[in-house]
C-alpha positions as CSV (number, residue, x, y, z in Angstrom):
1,X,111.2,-53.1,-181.5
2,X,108.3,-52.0,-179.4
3,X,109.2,-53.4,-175.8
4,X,106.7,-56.2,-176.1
5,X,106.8,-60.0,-177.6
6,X,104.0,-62.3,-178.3
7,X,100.9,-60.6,-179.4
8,X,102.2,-57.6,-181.1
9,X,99.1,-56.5,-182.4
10,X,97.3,-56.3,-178.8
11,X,100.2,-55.3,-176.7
12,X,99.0,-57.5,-173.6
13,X,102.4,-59.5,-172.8
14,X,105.5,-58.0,-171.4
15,X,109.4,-58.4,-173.1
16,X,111.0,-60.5,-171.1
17,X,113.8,-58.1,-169.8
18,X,110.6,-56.1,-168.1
19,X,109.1,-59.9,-166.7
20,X,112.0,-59.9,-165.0
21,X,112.7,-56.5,-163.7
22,X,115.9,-55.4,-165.7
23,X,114.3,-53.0,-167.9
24,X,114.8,-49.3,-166.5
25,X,111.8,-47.7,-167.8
26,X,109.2,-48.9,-170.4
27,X,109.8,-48.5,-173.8
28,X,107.2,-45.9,-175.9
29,X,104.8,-47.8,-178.0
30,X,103.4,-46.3,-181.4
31,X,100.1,-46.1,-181.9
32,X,98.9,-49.3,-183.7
33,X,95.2,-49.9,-185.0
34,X,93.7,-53.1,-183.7
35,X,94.0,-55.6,-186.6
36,X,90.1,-57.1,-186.5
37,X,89.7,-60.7,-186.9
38,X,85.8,-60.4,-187.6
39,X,83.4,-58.4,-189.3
40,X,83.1,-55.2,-187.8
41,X,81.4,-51.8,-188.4
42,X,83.0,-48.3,-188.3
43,X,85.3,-45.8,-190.1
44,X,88.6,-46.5,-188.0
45,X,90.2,-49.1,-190.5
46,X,93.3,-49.7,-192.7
47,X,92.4,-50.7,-196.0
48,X,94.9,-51.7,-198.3
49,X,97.7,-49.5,-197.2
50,X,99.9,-49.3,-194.0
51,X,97.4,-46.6,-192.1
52,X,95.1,-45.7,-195.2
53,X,92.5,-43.9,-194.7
54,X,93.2,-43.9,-190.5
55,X,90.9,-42.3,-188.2
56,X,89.5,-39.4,-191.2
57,X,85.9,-40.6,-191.6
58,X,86.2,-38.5,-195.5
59,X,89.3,-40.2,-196.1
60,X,87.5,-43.5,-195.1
61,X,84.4,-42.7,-198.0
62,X,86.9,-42.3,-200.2
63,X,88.3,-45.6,-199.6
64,X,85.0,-47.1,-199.9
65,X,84.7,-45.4,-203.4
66,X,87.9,-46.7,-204.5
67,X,87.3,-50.0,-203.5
68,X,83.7,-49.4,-205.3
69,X,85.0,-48.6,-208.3
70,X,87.8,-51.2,-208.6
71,X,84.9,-53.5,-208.2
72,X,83.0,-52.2,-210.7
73,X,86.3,-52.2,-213.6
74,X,86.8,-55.7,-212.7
75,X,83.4,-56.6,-213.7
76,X,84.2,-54.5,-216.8
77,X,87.4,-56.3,-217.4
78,X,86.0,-59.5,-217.1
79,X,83.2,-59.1,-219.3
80,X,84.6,-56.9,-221.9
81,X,85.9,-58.4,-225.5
82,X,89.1,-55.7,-226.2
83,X,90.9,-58.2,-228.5
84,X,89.1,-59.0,-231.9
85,X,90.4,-61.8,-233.9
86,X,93.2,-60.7,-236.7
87,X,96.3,-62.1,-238.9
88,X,98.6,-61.4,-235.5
89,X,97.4,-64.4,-233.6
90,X,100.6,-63.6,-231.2
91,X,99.9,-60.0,-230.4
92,X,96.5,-60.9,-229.4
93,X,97.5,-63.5,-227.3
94,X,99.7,-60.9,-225.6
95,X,97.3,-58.4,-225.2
96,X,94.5,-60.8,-223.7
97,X,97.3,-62.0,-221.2
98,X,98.5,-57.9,-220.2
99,X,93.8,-57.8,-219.9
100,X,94.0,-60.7,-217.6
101,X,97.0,-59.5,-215.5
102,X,95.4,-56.4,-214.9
103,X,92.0,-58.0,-214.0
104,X,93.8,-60.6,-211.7
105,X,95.4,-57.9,-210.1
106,X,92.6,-56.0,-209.4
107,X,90.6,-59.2,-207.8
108,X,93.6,-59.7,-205.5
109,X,93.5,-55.6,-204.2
110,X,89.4,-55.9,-203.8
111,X,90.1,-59.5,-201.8
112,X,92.9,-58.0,-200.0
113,X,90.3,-54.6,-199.4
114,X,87.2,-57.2,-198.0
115,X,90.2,-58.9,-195.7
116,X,90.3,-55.8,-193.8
117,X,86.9,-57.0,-191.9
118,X,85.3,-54.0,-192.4
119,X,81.6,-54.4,-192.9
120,X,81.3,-51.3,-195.3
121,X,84.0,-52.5,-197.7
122,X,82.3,-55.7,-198.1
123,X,79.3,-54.2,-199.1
124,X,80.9,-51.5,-201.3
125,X,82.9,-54.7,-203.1
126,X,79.7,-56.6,-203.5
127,X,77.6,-53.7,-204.6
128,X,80.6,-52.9,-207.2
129,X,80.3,-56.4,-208.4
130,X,76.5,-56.5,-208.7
131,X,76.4,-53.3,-210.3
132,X,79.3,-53.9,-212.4
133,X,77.6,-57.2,-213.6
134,X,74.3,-55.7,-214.3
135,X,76.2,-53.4,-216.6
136,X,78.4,-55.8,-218.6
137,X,77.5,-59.0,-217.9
138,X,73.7,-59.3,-217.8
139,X,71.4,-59.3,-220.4
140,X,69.8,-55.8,-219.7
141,X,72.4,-53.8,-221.7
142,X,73.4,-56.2,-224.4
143,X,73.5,-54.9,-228.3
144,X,72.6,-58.4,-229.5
145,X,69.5,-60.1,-228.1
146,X,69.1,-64.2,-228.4
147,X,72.9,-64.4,-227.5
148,X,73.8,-67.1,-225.1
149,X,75.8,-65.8,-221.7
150,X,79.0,-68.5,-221.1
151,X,79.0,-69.0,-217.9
152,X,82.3,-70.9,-217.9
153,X,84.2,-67.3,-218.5
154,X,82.7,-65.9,-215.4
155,X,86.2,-66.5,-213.0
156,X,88.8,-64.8,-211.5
């Protein structure tokens, strides 16, 4: 693959046909981001994708918009009340499941964005929660007053 087992991510142990001197030349490596296995600050990440945004700091804001945004539908999609109750008990059914799909899918990509240990996509994925929450789940926009909030639909 590369010339190198054990830590692939690091590079720091040689393959065993250079340990033991039968390797005529070293092999090129590619150039492979550090995988971070703590928080860390800075624009040099890989965020969801196989080298997105890289080493462009505008490509790295816009990550941090996306992942901002996704946040903030999530909230939406979690708080929101699409299906009204009809005759077609079934096709509701199948439309809340295709809503909660969507909305689980969207929790994974935002937890898979935070795993990146990138300090500024956690706080772009929490501020996209809170704000999204303020929006549609707290009490500050809400069209009825004296409603109880259930707190026991606030998972994902």
């Amino acid at each position: 693959m590369d010339g190198m087992s054990g830590d692939h991510m690091h590079g720091m142990l040689p393959s065993p046909a250079a340990a033991n001197g039968t390797a005529a030349a070293p092999m090129p490596h590619r150039h492979r981001m550090m995988m971070h296995m703590t928080f860390f600050w800075g624009t040099r990440a890989e965020i969801l994708f196989s080298g997105w945004p890289g080493s462009d700091t505008g490509m790295y804001y816009v990550a941090l918009v996306f992942v901002f945004a996704l946040s903030i539908i999530l909230e939406w999609l979690s708080h929101c009340n699409m299906v009204k109750d009809g005759p077609n008990r079934l096709r509701s059914g199948l439309i809340q499941t295709l809503i909660h799909a969507i909305r689980i899918g969207l929790a994974y990509m935002v937890m898979l964005a935070v795993m990146s240990f990138n300090a500024g996509v956690f706080l772009v994925a929490v501020a996209g929660h809170a704000l999204g929450y303020f929006i549609f789940g707290s009490r500050a926009f809400k069209k009825t007053a004296g409603k109880t909030e259930d707190v026991s639909a606030m998972h994902y």
